[in-house]
C-alpha beads as a LAMMPS data file, in Angstrom:
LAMMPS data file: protein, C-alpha beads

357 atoms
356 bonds

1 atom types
1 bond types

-500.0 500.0 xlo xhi
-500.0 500.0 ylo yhi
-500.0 500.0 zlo zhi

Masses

1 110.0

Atoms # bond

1 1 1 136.144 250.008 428.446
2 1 1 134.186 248.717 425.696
3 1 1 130.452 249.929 427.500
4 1 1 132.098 253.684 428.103
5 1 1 133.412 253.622 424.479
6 1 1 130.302 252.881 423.254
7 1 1 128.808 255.251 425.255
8 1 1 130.782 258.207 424.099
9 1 1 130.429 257.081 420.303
10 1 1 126.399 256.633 420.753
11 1 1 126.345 260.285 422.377
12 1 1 128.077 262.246 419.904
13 1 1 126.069 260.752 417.651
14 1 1 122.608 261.421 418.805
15 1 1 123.835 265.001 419.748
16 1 1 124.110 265.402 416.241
17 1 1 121.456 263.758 414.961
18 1 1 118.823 264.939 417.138
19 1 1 120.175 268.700 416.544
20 1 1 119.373 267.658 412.570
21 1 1 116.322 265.831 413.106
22 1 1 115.050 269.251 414.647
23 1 1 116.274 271.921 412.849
24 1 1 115.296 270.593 409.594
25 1 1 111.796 269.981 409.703
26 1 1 111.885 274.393 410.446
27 1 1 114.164 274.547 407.397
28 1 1 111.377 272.592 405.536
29 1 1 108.259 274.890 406.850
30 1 1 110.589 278.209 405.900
31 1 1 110.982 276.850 402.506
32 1 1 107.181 275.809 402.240
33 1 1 106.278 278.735 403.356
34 1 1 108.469 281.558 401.281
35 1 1 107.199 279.278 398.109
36 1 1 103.331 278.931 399.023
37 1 1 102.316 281.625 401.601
38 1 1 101.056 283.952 398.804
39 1 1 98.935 280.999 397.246
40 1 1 97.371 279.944 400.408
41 1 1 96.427 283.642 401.293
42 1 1 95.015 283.852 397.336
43 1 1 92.830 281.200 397.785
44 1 1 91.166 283.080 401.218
45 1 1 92.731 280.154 403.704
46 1 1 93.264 282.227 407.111
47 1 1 96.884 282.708 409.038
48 1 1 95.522 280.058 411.820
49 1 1 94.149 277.630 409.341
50 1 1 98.003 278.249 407.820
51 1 1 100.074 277.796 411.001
52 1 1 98.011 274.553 411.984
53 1 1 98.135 272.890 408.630
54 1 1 102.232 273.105 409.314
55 1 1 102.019 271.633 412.498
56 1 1 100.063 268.571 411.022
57 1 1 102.921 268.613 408.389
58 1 1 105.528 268.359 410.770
59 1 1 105.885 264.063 410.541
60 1 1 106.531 264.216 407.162
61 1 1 109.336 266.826 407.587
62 1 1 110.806 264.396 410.330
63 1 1 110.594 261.045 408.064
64 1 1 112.329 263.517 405.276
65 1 1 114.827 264.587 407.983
66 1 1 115.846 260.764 409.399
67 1 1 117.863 259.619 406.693
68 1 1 119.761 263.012 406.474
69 1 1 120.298 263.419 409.715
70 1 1 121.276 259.180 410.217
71 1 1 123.715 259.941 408.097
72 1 1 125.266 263.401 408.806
73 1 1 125.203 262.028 412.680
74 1 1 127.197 259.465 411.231
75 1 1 129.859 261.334 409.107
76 1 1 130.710 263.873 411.817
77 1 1 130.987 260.935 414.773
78 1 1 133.419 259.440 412.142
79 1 1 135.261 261.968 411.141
80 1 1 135.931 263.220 414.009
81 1 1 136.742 260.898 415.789
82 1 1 139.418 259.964 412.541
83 1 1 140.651 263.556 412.319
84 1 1 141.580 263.181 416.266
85 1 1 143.233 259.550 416.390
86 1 1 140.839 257.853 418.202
87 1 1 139.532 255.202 416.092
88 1 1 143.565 254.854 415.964
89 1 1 143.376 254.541 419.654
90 1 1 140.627 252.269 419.880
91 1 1 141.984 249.713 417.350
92 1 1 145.614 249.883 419.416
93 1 1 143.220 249.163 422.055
94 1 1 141.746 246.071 420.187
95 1 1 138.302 247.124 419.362
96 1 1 137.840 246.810 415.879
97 1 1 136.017 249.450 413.586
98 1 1 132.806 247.350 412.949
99 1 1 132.874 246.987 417.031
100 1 1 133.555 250.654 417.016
101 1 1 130.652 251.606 414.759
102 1 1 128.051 248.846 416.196
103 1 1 126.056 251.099 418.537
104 1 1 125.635 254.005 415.923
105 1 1 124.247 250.591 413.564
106 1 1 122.183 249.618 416.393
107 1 1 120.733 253.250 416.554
108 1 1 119.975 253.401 412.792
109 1 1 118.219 249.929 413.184
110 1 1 116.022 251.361 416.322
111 1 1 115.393 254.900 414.091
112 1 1 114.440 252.445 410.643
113 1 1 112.053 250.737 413.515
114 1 1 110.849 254.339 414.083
115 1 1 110.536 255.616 410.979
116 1 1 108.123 252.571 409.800
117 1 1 105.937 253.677 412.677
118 1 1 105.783 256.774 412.223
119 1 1 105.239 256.215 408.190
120 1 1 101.737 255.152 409.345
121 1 1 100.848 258.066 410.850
122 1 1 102.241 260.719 408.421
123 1 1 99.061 259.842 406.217
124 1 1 96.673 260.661 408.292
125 1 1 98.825 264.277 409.339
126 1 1 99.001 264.354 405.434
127 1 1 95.795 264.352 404.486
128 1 1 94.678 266.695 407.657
129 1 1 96.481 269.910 406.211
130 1 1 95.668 269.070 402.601
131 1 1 92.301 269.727 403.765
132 1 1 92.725 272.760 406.093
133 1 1 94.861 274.568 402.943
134 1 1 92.131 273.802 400.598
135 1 1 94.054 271.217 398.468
136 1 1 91.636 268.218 399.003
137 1 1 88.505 268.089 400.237
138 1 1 86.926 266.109 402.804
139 1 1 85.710 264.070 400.395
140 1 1 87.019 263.489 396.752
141 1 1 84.945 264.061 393.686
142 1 1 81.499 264.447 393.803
143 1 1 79.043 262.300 391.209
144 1 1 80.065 258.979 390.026
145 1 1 77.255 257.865 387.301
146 1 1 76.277 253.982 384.900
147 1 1 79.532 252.053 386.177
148 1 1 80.501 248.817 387.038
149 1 1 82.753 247.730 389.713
150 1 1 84.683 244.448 390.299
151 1 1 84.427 244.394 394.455
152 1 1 87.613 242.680 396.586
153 1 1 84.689 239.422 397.052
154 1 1 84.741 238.931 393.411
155 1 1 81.383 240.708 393.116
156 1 1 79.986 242.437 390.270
157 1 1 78.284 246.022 391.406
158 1 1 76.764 247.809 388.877
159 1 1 75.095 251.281 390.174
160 1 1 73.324 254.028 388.544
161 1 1 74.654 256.788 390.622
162 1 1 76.559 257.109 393.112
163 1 1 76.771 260.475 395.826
164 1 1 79.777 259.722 398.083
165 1 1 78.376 263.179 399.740
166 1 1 75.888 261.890 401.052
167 1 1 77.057 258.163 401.424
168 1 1 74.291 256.487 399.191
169 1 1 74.012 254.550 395.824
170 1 1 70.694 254.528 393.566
171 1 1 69.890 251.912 391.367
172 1 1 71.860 248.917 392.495
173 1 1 72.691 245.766 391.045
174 1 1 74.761 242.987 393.226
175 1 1 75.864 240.000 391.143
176 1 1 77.210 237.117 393.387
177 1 1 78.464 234.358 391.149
178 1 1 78.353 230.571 393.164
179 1 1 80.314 227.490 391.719
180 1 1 78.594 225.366 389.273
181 1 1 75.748 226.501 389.321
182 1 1 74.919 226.648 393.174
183 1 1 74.305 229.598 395.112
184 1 1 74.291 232.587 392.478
185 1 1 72.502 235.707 394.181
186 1 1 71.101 239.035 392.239
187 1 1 70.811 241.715 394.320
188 1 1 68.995 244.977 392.992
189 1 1 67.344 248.106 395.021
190 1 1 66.245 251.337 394.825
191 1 1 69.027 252.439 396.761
192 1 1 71.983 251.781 399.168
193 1 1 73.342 253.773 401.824
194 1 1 76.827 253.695 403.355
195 1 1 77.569 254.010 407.438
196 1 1 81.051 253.638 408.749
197 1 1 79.867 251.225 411.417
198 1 1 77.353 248.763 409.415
199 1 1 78.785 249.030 405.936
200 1 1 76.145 249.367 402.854
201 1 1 72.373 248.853 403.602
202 1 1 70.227 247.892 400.791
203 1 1 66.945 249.422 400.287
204 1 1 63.987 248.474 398.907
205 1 1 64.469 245.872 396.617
206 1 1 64.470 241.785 395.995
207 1 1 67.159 239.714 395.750
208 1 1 66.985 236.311 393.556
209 1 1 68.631 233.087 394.489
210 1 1 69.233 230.782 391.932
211 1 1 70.397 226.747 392.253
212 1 1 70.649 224.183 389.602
213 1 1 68.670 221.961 391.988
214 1 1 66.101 224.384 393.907
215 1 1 65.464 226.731 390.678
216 1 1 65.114 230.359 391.613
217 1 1 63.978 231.512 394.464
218 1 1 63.175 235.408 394.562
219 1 1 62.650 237.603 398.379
220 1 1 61.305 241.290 398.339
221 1 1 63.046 243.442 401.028
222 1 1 62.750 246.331 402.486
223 1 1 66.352 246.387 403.872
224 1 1 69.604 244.057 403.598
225 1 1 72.741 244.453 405.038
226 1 1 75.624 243.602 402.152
227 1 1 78.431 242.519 404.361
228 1 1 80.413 240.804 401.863
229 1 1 80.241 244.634 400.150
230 1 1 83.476 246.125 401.820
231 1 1 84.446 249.422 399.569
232 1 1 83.434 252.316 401.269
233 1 1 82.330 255.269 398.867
234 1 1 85.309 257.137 398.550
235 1 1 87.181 253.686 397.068
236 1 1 83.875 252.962 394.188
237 1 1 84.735 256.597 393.721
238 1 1 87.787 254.642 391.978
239 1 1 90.275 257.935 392.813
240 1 1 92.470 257.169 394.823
241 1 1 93.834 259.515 396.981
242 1 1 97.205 261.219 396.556
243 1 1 99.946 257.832 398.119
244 1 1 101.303 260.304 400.558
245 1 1 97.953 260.403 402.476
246 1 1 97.292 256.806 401.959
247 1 1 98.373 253.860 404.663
248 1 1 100.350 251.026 403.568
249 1 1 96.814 248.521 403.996
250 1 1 94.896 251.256 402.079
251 1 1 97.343 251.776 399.183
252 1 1 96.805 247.322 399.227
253 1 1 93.224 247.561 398.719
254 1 1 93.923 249.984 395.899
255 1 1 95.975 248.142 394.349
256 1 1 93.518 245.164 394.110
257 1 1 91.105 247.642 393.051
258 1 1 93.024 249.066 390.156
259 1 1 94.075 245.466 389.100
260 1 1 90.647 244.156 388.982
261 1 1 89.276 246.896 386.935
262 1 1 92.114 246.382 384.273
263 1 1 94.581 249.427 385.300
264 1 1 98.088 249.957 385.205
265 1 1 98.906 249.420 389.184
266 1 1 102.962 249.665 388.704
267 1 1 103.130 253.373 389.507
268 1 1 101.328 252.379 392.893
269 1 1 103.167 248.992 393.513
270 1 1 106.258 251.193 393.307
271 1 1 104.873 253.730 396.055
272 1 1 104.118 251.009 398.451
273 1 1 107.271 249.353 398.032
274 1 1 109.126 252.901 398.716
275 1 1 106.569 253.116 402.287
276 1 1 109.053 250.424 403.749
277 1 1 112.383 251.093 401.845
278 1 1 112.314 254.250 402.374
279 1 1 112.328 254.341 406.030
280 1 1 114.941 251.602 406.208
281 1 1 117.642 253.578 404.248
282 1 1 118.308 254.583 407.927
283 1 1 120.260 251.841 408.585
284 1 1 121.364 250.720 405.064
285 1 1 122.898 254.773 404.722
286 1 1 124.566 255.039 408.203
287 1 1 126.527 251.545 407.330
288 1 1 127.194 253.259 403.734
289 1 1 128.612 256.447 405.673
290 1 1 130.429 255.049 408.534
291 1 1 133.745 253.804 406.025
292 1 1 132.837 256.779 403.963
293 1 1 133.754 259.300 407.355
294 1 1 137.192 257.429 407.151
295 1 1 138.490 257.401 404.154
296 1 1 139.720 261.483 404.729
297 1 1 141.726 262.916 408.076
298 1 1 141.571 265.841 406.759
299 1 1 138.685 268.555 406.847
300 1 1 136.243 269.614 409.546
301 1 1 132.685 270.882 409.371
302 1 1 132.806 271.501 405.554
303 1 1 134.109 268.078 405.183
304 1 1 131.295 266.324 406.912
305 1 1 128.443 269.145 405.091
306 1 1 129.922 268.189 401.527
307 1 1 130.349 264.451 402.051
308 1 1 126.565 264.328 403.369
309 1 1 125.192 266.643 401.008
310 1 1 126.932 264.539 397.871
311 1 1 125.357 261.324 399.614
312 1 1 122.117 262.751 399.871
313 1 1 121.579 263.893 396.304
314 1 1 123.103 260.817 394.699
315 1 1 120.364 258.731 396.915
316 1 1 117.449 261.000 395.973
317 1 1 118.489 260.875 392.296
318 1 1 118.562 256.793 392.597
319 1 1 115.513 256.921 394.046
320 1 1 113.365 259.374 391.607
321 1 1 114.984 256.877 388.961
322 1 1 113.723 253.657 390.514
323 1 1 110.318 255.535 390.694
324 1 1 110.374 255.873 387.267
325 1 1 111.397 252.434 386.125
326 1 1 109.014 250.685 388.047
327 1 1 106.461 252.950 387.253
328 1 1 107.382 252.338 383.357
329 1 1 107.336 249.021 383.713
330 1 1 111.686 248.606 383.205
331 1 1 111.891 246.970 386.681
332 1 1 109.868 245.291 388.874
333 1 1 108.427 247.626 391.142
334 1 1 109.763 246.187 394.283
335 1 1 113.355 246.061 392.532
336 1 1 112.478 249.510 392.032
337 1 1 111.695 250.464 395.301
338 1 1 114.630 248.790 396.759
339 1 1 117.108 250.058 394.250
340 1 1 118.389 253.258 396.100
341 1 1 119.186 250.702 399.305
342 1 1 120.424 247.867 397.070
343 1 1 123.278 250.259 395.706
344 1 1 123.928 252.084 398.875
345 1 1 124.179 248.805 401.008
346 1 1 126.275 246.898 397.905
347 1 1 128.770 249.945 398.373
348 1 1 128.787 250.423 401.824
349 1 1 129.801 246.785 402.334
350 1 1 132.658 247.239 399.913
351 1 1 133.915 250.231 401.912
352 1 1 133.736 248.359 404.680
353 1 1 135.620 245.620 403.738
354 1 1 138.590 248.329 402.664
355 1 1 138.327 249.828 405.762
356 1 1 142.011 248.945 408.316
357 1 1 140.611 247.371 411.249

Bonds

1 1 1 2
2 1 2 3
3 1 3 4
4 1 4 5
5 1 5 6
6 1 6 7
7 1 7 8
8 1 8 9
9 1 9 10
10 1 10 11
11 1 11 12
12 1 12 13
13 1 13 14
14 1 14 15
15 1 15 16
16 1 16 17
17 1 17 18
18 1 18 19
19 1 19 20
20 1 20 21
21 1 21 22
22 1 22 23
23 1 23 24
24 1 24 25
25 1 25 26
26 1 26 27
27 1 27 28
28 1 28 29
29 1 29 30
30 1 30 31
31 1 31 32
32 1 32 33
33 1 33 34
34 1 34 35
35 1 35 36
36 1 36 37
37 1 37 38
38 1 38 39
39 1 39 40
40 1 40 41
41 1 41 42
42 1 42 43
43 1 43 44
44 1 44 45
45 1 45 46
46 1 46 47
47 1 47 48
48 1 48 49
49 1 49 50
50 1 50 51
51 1 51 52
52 1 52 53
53 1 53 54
54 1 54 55
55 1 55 56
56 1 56 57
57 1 57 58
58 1 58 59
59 1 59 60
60 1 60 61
61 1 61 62
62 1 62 63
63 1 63 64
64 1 64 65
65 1 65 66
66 1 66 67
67 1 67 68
68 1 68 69
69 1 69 70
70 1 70 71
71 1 71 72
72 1 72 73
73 1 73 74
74 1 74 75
75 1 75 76
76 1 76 77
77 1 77 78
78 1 78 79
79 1 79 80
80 1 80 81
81 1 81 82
82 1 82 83
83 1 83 84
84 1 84 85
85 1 85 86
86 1 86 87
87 1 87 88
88 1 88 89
89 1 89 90
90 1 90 91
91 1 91 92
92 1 92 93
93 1 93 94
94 1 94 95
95 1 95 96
96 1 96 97
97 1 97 98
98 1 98 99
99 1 99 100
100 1 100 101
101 1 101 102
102 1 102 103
103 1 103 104
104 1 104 105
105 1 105 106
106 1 106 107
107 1 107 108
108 1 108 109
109 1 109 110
110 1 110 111
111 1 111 112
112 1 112 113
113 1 113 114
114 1 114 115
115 1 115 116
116 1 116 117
117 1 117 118
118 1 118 119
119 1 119 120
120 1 120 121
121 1 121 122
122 1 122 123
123 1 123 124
124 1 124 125
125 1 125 126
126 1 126 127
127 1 127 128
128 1 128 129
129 1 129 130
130 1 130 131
131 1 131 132
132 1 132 133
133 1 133 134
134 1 134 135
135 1 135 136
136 1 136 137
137 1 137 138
138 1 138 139
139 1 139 140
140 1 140 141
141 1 141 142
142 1 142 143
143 1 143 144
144 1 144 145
145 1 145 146
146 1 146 147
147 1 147 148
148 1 148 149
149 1 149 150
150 1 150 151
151 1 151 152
152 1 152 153
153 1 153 154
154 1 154 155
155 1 155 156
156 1 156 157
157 1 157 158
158 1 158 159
159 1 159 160
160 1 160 161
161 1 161 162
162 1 162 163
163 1 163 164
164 1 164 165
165 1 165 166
166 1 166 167
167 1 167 168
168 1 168 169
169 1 169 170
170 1 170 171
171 1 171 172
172 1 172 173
173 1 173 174
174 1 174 175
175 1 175 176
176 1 176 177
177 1 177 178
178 1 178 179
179 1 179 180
180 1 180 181
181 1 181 182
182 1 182 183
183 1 183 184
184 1 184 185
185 1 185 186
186 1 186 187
187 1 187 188
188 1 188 189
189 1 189 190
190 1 190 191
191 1 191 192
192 1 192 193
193 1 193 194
194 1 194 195
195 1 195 196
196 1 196 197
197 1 197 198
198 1 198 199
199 1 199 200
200 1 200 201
201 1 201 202
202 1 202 203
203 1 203 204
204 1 204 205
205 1 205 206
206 1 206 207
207 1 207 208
208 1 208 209
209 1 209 210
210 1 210 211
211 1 211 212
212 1 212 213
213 1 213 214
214 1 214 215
215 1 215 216
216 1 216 217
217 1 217 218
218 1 218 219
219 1 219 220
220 1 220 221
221 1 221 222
222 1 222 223
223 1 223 224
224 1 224 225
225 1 225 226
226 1 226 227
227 1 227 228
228 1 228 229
229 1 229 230
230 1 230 231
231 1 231 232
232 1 232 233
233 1 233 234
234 1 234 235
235 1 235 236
236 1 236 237
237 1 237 238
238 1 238 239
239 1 239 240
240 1 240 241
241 1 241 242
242 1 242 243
243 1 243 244
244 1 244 245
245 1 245 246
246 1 246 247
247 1 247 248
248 1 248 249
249 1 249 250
250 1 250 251
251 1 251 252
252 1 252 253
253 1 253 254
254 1 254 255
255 1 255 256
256 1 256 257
257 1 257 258
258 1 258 259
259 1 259 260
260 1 260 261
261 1 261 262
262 1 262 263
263 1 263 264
264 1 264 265
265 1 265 266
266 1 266 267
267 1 267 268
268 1 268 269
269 1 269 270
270 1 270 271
271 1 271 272
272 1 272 273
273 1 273 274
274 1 274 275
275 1 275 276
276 1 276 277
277 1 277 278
278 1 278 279
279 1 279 280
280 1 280 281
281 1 281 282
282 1 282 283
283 1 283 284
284 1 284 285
285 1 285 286
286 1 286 287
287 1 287 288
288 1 288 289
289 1 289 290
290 1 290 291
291 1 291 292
292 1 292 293
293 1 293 294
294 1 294 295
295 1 295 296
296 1 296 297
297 1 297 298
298 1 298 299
299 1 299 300
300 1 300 301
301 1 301 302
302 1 302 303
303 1 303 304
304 1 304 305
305 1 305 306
306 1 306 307
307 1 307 308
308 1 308 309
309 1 309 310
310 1 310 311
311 1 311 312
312 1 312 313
313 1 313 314
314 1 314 315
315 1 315 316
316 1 316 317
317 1 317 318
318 1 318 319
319 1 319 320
320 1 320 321
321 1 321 322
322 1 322 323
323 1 323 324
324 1 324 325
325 1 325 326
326 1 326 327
327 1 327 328
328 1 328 329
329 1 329 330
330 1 330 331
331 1 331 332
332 1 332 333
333 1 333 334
334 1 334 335
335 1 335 336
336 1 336 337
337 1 337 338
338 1 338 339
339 1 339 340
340 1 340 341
341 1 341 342
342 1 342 343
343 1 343 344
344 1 344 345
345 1 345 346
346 1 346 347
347 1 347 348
348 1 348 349
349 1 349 350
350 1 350 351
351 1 351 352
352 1 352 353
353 1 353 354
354 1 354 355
355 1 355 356
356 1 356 357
C-alpha cells in the first residue's frame, strides 16, 4: 500500500510540476520579448539572431521556474488531496503526513541536485545571447594601460599596456618575491602574448635571479613560458563579467582577485553564496509548502494560485534583502545568501510540527 501511495502522491506531483516547469520559461520569453523586442530591432540585431539568443536563454528561465513550480506542485498535491479526505484516509490507514509527503521531499532533493547542475551551465547559455543581442561583447573592454596587478601566485605584474584583443601585453615586469632572501626573480620583456593552451609567453627580454648566497645572476631570452602566470587577459582586464555569466570557480578567482587588489568583494561573496542557495530552496520551499497546503480544506485552483503566488513574493523580497545586506556589509555574505532558506526552512519546520499526524 505504502509503494502505490507513494506512487500516486509522486505523480500528481510531477504532473504539475513539469506542466509549470514548461509553461513558464514561454511566459518568461513573452514577457522579455513585449519589453525588449523594439530595443533589440533599434540596435540592428536580426529576427534569427533574436529567436536564437532566447533559446540560449531558456536554462535560466528553467532555474527561475524550479522553485515556483517545486512549490506550486506541492500546494496543489496537498491541497487536494486535503480538500478530498485522503490525507484523512491515509493517516486512518497509519501512514503519517511526513511519510505521506516523503517522496514529493525526495523529488525536491533530486530537482535541488538538478538545479546545482544545471546552475553551471546557465553561464555559459548566459553569456552566449548577451553576445548575439549585442549586450556584451566577445571580449570586454578594450585598452588596459601603466597598472599593477597582484597575480593568484603572489606575483607582482606590472605592464605598460595591455590589448586583451589581441591577447598580448607590452612592457612587462614579473616580480617573484623568494623567502629570505633566496630565489627572488625579475622578469621584464618587450612583450607577452596570451594562448589558451600555453598560457603567457614572454618575449624578448632577461630575467634576473637574485640569492643572498649566489648574488645575481641575469639570462637574456628570447622567449619564456610564465606558468606560474595564470590570469588570462580578460581577468588583468580586472572587469569582471556580469555574475550571471560567471561559473561558481570563476566568480572564486574573482573574488581573490578583487581582494588582493584592495576591493570591496562582499557584493560578489553574496552572489556566489546565492549560486548554491538558490538552487536548494527547492527542497527547503516544498517542506515550507507541504503543512502550508493543509492548513485550509477549503478552496480549489485559486487557493493553490494565491497561496503560491504569496510564497513566492515573500521569498524573492527576503532574498533581494539578503542581497543587499551582505552586499552592505550588515551580514555576512553567506548569512546573507542563506537568509531566504534559513526563514523558509525555520517556518516550515514549525508548520510541520503543528501539522495532525
Amino acid at each position: 500500500m505504502i509503494r502505490h501511495l507513494d506512487r500516486y502522491v509522486a505523480k500528481q506531483f510531477v504532473v504539475t510540476f513539469s506542466v509549470l516547469v514548461l509553461g513558464l520559461p514561454l511566459l518568461f520569453i513573452i514577457t522579455d520579448v513585449t519589453e525588449n523586442l523594439d530595443q533589440h530591432f533599434a540596435r540592428g540585431i536580426s529576427t534569427g539572431s533574436i529567436a536564437l539568443s532566447y533559446l540560449f536563454y531558456i536554462p535560466q528561465f528553467v532555474v527561475w521556474s524550479l522553485p515556483i513550480a517545486a512549490l506550486v506542485g506541492t500546494v496543489f498535491t496537498v491541497g487536494t488531496m486535503t480538500r478530498h479526505q485522503e490525507v484523512v484516509a491515509a493517516k486512518a490507514g497509519g501512514v503519517s503526513f511526513y511519510r505521506l509527503i516523503a517522496p514529493i521531499f525526495v523529488l525536491g532533493v533530486v530537482l535541488s541536485g538538478a538545479a546545482l547542475v544545471l546552475n553551471e551551465v546557465v553561464p555559459v547559455t548566459n553569456q552566449i545571447r548577451a553576445e548575439l543581442i549585442g549586450e556584451r561583447q566577445t571580449w570586454g573592454g578594450t585598452l588596459r594601460s601603466d597598472f599593477i596587478y597582484v597575480t593568484e601566485a603572489g606575483h607582482v605584474l606590472a605592464a605598460r599596456r595591455l590589448e586583451p584583443a589581441g591577447n598580448r601585453m607590452s612592457g612587462v615586469v614579473l616580480e617573484q618575491r623568494g623567502r629570505d632572501g633566496e630565489g627572488h626573480r625579475h622578469a621584464a620583456a618587450h612583450e607577452a602574448v596570451w594562448t589558451p593552451d600555453a598560457g603567457w609567453r614572454l618575449q624578448n627580454g632577461y630575467l634576473r635571479y637574485l640569492d643572498k648566497n649566489r648574488g645575481e645572476t641575469t639570462f637574456e631570452f628570447a622567449e619564456m613560458m610564465v606558468p606560474h602566470l595564470s590570469e588570462t587577459p580578460e581577468e588583468l582586464m580586472a572587469e569582471p563579467k556580469d555574475p550571471d555569466e560567471m561559473r561558481y570557480h570563476e566568480m572564486t578567482r574573482f573574488i581573490a582577485a578583487i581582494e588582493r587588489s584592495g576591493g570591496d568583494s562582499r557584493p560578489m561573496r553574496t552572489e556566489r553564496a546565492q549560486k548554491i542557495s538558490l538552487p536548494l530552496a527547492v527542497a527547503v520551499i516544498i517542506l515550507f509548502g507541504a503543512p502550508l497546503a493543509t492548513s485550509s480544506k477549503r478552496g480549489g485552483a485559486a487557493y493553490g494560485i494565491g497561496v503560491s503566488l504569496a510564497v513566492t513574493m515573500a521569498y524573492l523580497l527576503l532574498f533581494r534583502v539578503g542581497s543587499a545586506m551582505g552586499a552592505s556589509g550588515s551580514l555576512p555574505p553567506l548569512v546573507a545568501a542563506w537568509l531566504p532558506n534559513l526563514i523558509f526552512l525555520a517556518a516550515g519546520l514549525v508548520l510541520l510540527q503543528r501539522v495532525r499526524t
